[in-house]
PDB file of N, CA, C and O in Angstrom, chain B, residues numbered from 101:
ATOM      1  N   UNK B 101     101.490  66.105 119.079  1.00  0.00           N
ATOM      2  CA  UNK B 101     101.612  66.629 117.743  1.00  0.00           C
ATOM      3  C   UNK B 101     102.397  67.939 117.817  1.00  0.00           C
ATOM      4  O   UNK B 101     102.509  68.596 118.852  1.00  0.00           O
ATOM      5  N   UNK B 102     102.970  68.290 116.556  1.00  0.00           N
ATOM      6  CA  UNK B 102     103.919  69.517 116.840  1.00  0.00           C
ATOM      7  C   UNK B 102     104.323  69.543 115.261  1.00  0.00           C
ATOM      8  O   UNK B 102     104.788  68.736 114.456  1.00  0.00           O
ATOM      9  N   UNK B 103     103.687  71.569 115.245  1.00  0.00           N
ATOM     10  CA  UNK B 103     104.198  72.253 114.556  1.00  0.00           C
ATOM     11  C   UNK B 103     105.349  73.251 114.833  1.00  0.00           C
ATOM     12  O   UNK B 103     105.489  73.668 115.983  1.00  0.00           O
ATOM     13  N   UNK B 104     106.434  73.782 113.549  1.00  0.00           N
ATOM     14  CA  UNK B 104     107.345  74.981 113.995  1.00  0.00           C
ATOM     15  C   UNK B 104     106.332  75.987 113.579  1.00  0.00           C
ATOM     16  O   UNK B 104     106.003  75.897 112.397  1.00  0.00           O
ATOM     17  N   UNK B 105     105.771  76.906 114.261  1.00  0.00           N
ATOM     18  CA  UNK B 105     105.820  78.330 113.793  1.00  0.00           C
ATOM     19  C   UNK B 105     106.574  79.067 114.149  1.00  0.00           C
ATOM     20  O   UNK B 105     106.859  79.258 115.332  1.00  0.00           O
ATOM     21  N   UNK B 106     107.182  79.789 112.929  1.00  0.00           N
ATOM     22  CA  UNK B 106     108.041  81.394 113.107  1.00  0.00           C
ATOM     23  C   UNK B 106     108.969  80.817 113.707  1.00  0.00           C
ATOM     24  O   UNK B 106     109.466  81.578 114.537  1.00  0.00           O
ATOM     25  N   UNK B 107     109.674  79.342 113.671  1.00  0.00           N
ATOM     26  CA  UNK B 107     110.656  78.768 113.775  1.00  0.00           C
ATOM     27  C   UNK B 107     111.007  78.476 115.178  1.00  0.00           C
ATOM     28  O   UNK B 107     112.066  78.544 115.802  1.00  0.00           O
ATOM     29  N   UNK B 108     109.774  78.122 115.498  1.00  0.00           N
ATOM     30  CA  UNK B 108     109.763  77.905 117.471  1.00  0.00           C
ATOM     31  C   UNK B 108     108.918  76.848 117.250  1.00  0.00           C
ATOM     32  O   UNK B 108     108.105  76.861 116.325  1.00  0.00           O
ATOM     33  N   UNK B 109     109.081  75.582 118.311  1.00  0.00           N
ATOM     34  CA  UNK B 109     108.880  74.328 117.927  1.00  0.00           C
ATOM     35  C   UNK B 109     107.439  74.324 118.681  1.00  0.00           C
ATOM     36  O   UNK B 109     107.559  74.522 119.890  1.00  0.00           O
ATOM     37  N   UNK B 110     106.370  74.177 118.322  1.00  0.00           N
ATOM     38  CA  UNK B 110     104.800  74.215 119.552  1.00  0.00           C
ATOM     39  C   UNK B 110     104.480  72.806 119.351  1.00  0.00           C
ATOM     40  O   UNK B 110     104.454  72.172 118.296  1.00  0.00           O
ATOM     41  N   UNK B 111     104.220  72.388 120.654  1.00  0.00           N
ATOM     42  CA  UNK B 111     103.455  70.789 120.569  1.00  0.00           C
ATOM     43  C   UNK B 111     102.122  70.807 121.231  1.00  0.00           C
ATOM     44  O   UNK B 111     101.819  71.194 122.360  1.00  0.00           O
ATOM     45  N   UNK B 112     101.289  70.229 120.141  1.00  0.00           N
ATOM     46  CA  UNK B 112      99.449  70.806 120.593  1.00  0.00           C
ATOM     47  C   UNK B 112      99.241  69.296 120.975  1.00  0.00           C
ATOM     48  O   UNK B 112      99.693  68.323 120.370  1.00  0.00           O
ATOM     49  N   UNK B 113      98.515  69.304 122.027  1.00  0.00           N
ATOM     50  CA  UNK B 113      97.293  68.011 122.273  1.00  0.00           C
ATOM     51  C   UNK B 113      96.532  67.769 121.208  1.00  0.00           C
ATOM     52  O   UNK B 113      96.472  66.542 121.128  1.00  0.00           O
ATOM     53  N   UNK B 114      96.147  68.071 120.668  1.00  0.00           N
ATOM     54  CA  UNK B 114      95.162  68.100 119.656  1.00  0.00           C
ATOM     55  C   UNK B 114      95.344  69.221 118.339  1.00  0.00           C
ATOM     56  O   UNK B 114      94.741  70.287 118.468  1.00  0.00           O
ATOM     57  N   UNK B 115      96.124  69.017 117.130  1.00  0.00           N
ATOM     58  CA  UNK B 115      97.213  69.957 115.733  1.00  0.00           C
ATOM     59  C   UNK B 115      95.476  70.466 115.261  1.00  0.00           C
ATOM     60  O   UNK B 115      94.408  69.865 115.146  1.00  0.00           O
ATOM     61  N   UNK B 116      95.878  71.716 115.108  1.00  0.00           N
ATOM     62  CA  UNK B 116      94.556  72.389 114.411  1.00  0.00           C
ATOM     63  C   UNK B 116      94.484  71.733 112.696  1.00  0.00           C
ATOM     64  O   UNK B 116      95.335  71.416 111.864  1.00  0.00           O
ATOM     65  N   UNK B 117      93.533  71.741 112.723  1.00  0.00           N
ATOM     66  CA  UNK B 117      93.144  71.139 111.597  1.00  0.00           C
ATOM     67  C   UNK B 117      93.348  71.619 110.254  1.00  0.00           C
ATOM     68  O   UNK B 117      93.464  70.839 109.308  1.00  0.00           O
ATOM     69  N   UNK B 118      93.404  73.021 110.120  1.00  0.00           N
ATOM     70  CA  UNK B 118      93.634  73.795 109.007  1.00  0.00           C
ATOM     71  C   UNK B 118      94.601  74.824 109.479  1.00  0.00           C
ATOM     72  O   UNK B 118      95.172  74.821 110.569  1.00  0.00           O
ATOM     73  N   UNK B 119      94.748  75.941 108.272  1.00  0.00           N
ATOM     74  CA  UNK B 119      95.628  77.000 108.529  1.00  0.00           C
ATOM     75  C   UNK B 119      94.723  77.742 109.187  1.00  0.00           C
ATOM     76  O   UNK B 119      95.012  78.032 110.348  1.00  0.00           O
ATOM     77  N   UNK B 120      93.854  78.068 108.814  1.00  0.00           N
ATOM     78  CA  UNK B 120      92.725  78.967 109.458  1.00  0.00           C
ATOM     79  C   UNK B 120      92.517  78.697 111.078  1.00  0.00           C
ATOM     80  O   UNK B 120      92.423  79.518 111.991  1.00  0.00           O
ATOM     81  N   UNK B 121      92.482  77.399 111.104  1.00  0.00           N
ATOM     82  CA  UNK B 121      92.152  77.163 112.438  1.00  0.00           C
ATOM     83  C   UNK B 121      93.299  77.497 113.708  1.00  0.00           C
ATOM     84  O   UNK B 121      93.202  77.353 114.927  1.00  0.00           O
ATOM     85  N   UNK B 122      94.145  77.884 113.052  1.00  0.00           N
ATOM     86  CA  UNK B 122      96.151  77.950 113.496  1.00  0.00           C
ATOM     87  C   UNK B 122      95.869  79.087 113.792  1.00  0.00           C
ATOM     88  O   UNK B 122      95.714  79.367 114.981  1.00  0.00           O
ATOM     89  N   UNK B 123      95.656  80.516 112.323  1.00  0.00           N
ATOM     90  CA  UNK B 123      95.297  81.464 112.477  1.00  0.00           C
ATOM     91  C   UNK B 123      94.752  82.053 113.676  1.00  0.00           C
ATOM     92  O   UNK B 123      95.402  82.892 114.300  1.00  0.00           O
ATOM     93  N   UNK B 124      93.084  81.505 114.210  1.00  0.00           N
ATOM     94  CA  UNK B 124      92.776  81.982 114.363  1.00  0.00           C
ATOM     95  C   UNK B 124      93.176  81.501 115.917  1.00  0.00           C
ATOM     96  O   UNK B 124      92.629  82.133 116.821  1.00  0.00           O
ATOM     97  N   UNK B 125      93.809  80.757 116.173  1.00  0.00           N
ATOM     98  CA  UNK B 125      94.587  80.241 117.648  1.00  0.00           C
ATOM     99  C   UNK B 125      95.559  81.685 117.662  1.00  0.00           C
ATOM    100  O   UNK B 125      95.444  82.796 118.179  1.00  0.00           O
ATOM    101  N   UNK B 126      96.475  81.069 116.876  1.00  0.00           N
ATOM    102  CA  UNK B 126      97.657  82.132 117.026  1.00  0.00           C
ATOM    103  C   UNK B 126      97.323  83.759 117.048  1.00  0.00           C
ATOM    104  O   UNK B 126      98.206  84.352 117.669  1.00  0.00           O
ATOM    105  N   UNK B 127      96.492  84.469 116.639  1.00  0.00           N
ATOM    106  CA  UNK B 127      95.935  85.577 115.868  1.00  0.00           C
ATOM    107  C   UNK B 127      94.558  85.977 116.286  1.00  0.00           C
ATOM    108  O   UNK B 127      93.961  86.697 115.486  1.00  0.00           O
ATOM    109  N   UNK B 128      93.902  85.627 117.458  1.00  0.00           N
ATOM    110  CA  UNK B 128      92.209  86.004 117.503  1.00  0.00           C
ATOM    111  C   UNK B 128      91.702  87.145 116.966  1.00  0.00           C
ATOM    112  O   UNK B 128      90.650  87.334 116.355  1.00  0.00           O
ATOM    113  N   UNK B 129      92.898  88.148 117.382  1.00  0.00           N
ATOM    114  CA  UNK B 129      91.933  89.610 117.296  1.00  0.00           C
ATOM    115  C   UNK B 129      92.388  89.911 115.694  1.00  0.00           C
ATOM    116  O   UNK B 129      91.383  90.414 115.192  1.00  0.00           O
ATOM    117  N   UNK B 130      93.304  89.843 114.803  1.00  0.00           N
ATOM    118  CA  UNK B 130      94.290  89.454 113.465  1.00  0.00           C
ATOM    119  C   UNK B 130      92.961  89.442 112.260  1.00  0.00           C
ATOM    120  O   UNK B 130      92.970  88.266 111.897  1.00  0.00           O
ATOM    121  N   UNK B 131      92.429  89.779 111.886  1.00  0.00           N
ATOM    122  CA  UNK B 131      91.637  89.672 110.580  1.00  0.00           C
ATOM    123  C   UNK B 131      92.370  90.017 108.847  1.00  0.00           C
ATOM    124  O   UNK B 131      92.125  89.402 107.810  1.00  0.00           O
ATOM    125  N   UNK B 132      93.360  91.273 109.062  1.00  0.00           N
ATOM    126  CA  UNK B 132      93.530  91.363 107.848  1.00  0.00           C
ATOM    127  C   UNK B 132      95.666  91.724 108.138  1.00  0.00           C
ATOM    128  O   UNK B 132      96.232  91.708 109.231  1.00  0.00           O
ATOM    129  N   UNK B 133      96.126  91.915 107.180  1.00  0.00           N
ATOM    130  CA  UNK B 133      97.402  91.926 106.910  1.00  0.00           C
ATOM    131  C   UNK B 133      98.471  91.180 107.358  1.00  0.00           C
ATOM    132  O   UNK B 133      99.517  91.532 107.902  1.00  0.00           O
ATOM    133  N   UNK B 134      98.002  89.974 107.012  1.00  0.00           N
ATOM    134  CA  UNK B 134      98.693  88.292 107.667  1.00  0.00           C
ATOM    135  C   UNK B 134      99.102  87.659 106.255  1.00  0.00           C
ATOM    136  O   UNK B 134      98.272  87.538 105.353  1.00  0.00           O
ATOM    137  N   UNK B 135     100.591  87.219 106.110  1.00  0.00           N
ATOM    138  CA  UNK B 135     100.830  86.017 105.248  1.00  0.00           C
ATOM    139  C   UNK B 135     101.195  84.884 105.796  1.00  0.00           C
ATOM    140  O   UNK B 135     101.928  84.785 106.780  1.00  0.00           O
ATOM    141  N   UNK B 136     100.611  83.832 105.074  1.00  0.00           N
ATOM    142  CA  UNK B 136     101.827  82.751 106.005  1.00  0.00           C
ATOM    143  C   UNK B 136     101.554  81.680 104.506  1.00  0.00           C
ATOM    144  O   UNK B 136     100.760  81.362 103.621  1.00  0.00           O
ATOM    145  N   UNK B 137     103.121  81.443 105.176  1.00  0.00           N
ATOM    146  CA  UNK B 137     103.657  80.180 104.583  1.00  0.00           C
ATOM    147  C   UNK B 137     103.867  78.785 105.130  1.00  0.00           C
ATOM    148  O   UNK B 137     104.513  78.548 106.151  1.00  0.00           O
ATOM    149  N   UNK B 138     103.197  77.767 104.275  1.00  0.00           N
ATOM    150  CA  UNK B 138     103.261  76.560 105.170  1.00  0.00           C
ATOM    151  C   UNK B 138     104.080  75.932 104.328  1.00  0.00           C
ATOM    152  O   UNK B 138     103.956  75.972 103.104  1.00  0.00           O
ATOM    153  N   UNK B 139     105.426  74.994 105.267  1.00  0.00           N
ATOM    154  CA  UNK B 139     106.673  74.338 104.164  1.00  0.00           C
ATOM    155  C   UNK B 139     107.205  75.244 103.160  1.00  0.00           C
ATOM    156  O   UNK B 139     107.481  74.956 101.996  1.00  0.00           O
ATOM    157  N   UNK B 140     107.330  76.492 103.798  1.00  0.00           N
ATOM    158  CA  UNK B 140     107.736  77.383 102.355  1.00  0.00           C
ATOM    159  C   UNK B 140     107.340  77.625 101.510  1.00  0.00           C
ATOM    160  O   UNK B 140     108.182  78.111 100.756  1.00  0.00           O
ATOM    161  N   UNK B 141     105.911  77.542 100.906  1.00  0.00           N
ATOM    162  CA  UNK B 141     105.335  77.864 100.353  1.00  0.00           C
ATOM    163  C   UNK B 141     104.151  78.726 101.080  1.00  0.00           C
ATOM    164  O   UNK B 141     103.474  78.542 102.091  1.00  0.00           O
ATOM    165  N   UNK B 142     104.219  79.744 100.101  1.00  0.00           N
ATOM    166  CA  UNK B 142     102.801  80.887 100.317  1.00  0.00           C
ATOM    167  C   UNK B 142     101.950  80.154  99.646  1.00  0.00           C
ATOM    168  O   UNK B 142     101.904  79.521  98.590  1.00  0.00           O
ATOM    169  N   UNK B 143     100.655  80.655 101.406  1.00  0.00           N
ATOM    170  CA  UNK B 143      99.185  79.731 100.909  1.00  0.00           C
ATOM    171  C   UNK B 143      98.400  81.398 101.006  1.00  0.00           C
ATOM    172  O   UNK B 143      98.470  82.173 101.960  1.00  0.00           O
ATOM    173  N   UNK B 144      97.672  81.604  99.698  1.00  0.00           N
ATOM    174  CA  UNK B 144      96.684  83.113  99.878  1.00  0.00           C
ATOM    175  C   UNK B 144      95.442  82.344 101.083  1.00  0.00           C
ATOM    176  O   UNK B 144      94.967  81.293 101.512  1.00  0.00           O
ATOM    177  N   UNK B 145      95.431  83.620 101.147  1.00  0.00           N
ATOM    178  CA  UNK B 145      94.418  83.708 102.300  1.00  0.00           C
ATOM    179  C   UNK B 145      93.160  82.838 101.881  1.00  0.00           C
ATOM    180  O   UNK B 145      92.714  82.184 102.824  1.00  0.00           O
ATOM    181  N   UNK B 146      92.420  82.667 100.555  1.00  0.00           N
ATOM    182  CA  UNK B 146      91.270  82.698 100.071  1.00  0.00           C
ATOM    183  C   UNK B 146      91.698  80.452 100.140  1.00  0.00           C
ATOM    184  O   UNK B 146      90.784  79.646 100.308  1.00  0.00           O
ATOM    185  N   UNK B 147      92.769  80.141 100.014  1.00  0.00           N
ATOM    186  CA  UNK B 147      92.519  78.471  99.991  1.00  0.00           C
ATOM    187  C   UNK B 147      93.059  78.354 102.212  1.00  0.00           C
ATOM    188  O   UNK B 147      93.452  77.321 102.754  1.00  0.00           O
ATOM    189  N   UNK B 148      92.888  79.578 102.851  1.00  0.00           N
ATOM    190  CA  UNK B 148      93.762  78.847 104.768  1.00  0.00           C
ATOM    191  C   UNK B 148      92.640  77.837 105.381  1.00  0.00           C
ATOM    192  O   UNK B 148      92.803  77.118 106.367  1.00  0.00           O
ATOM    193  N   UNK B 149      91.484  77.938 104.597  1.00  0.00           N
ATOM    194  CA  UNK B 149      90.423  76.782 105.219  1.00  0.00           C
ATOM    195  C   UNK B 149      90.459  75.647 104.697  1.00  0.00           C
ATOM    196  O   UNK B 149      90.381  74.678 105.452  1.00  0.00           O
ATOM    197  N   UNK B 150      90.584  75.445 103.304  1.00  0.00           N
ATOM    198  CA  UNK B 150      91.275  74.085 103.052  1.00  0.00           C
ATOM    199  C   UNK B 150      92.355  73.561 102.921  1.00  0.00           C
ATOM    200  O   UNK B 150      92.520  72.469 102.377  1.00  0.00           O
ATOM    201  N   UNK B 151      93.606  74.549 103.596  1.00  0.00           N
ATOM    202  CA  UNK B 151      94.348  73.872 103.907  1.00  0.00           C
ATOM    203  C   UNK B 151      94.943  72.915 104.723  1.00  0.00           C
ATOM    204  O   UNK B 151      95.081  73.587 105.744  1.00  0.00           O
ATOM    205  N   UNK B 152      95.482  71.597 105.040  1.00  0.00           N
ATOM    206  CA  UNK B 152      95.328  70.847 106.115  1.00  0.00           C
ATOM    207  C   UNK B 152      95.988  70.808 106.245  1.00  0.00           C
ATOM    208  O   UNK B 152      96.722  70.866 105.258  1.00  0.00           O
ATOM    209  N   UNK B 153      96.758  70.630 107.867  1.00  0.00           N
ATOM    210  CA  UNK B 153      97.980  70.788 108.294  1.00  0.00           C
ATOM    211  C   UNK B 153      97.923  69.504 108.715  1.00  0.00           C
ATOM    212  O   UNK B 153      96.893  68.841 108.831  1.00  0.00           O
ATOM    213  N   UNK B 154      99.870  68.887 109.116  1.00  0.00           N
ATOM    214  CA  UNK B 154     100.174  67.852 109.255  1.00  0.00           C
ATOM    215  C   UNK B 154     100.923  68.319 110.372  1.00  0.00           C
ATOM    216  O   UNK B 154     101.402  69.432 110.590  1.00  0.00           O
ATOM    217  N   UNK B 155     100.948  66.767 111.358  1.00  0.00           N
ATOM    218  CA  UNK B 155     102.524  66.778 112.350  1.00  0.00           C
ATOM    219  C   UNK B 155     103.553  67.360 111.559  1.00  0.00           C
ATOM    220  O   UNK B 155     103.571  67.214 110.337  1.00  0.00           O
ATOM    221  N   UNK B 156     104.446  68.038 112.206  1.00  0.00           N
ATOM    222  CA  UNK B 156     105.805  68.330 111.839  1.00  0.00           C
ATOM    223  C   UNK B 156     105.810  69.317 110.919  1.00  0.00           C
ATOM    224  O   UNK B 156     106.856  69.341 110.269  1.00  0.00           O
ATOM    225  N   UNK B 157     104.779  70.386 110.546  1.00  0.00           N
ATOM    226  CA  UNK B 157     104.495  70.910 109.603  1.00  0.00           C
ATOM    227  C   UNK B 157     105.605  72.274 109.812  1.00  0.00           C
ATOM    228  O   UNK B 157     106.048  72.252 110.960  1.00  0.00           O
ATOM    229  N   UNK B 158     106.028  73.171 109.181  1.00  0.00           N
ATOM    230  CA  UNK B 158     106.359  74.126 109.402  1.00  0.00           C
ATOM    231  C   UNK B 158     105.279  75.882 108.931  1.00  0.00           C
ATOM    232  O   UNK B 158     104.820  76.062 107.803  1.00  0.00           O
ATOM    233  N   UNK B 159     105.168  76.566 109.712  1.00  0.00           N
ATOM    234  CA  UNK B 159     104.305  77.559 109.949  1.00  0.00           C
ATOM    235  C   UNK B 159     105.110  78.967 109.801  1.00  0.00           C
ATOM    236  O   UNK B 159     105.568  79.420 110.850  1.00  0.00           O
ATOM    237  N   UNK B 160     105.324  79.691 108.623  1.00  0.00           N
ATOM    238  CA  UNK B 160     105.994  80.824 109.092  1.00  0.00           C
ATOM    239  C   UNK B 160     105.011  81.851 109.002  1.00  0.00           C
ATOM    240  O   UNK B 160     104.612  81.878 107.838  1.00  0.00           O
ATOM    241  N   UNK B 161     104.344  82.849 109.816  1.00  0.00           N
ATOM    242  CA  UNK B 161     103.150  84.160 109.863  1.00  0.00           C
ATOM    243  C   UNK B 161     104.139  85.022 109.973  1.00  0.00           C
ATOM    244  O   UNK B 161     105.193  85.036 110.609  1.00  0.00           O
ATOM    245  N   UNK B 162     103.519  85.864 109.112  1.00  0.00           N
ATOM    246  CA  UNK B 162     103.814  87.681 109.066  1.00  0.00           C
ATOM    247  C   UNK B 162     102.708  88.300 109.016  1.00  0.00           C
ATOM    248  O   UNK B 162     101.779  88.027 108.255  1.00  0.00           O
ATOM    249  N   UNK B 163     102.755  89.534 110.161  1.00  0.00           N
ATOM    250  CA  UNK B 163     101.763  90.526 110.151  1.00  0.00           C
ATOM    251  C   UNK B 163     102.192  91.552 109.778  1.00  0.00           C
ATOM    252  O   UNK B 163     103.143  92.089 110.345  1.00  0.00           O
ATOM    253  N   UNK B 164     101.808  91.877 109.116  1.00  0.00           N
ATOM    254  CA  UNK B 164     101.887  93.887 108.727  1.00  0.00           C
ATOM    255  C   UNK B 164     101.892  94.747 110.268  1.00  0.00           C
ATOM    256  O   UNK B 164     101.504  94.527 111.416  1.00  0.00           O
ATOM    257  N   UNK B 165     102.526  95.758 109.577  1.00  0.00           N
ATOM    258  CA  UNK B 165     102.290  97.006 111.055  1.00  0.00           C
ATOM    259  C   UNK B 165     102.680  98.079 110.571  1.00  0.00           C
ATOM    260  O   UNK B 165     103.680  98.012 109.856  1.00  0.00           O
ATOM    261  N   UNK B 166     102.270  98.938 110.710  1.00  0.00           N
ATOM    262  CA  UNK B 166     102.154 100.884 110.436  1.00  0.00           C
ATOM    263  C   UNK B 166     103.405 100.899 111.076  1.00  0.00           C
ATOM    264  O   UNK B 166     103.791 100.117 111.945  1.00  0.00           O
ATOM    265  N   UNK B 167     104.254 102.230 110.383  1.00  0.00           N
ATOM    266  CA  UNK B 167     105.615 102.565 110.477  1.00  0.00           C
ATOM    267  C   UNK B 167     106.522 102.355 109.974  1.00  0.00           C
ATOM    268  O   UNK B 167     106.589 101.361 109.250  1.00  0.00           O
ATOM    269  N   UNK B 168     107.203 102.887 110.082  1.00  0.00           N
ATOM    270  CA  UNK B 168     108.642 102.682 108.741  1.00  0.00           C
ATOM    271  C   UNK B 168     110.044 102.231 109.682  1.00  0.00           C
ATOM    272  O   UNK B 168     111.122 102.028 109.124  1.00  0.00           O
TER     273      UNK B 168
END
């Protein structure tokens, strides 16, 4: 199975099941100032557990960071 995140191609044994579950792969220590878009569309934070991801899905994450 294989998603793009952040436009780099990852192939999982086993595709996380939700965004959340991606999240919290990609992101362990990550709790707050994260967007992501799945297929180009922004998913808010409050629906990343019911969202379900598919093969071939595309994943773009942004984190915030202090500094200008």
């Amino acid at each position: 199975m294989e998603l793009t995140i952040n436009h780099t191609l990852r192939n999982f044994d086993v595709l996380p099941k939700t965004l959340e579950a991606l999240i919290a792969i990609e992101l362990p220590e990550k709790k707050k100032g994260i967007a992501v878009a799945l297929n180009n569309r922004i998913i808010p934070h409050l629906f990343w557990a019911e969202t379900i991801l598919s093969n071939k899905d595309s994943v773009l994450i942004i984190t915030a960071t202090q500094g200008g």
